[in-house]
C-alpha positions in Angstrom: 49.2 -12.8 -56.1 49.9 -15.3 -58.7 52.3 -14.5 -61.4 50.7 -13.7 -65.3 52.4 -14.8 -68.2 52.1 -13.6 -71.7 48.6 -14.7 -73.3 47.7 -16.6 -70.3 43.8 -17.0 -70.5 42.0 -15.6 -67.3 39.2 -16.1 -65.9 36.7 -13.2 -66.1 35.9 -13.6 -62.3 39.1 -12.9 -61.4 39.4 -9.2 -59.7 42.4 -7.1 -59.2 42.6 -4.0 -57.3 44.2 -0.8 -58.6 47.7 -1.7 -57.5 47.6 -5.3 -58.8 46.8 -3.9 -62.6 49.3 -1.6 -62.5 51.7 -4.6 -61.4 50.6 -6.7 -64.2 50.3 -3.8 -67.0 53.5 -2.6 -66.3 51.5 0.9 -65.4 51.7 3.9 -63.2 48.6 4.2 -61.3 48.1 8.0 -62.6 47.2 6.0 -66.2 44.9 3.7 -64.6 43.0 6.4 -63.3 42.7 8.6 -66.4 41.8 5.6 -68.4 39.1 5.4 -65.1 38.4 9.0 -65.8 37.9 8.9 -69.2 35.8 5.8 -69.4 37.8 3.6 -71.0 37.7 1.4 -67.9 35.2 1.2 -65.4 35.9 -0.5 -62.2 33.7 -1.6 -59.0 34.0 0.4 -56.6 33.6 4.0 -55.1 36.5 5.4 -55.6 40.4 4.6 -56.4 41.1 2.6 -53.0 38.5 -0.1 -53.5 38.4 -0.2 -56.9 38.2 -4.3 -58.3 39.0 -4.8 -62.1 38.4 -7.7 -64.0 40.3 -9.6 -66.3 38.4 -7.9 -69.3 40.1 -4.2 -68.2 43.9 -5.9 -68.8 42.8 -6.2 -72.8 41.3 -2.2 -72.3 44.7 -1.2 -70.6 47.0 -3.1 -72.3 45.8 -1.6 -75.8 45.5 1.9 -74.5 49.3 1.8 -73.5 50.2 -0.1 -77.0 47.9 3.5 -78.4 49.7 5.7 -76.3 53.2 4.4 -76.5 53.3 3.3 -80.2 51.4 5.8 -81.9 51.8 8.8 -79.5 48.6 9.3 -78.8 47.0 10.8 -75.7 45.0 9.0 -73.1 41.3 10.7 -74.9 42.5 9.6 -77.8 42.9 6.2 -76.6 39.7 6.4 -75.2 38.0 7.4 -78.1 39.9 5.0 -80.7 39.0 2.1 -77.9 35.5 3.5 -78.0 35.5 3.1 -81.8 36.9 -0.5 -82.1 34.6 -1.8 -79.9 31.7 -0.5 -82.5 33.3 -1.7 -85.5 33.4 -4.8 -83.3 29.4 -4.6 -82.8 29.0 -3.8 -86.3 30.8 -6.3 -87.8 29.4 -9.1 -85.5 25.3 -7.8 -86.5 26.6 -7.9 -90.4 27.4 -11.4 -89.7 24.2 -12.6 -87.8 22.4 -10.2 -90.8 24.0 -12.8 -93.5 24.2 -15.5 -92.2 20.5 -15.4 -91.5 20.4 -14.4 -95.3 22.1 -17.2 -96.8 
């Protein structure tokens, strides 16, 4: 597997399985699987031995851990913070495409 290097663009084709994230998050496979669980992630796959992840989950991982770690908060919590970005995300972007169609 080819080594990744800090902000190293990716391409979003690229898959990894389970044990190749945890390599490159730096991540037990137990976190991987509750983030799996609780939605934050959701990987091809059946189930946790052919799961494939893309190089948009490392963004989702990585900031769940920086939740976890930093700010002591649980892996729901990071879910649900995650869960919230991504809206103010979508929100922000249609406020945008609402003024500048207003302009």
């Amino acid at each position: 597997m080819k080594k990744l290097h800090v902000g190293e663009i990716l391409d979003e084709q690229v898959e990894f399985t389970l044990s190749e994230l945890c390599l490159i998050c730096n991540s037990e496979e137990s976190l991987i699987i509750k983030l799996v669980d609780e939605g934050v992630i959701k990987p091809k796959g059946e189930n946790h031995e052919n799961w494939k992840f893309s190089a948009i989950h490392l963004k989702s991982v990585h900031s769940a851990i920086r939740l976890e770690h930093d700010l002591g908060v649980n892996t729901a919590g990071a879910a649900l913070a995650l869960d919230l970005i991504k809206e103010v995300e979508r929100l922000r972007f249609q406020l945008k495409l609402y003024e500048d169609s207003h302009d």
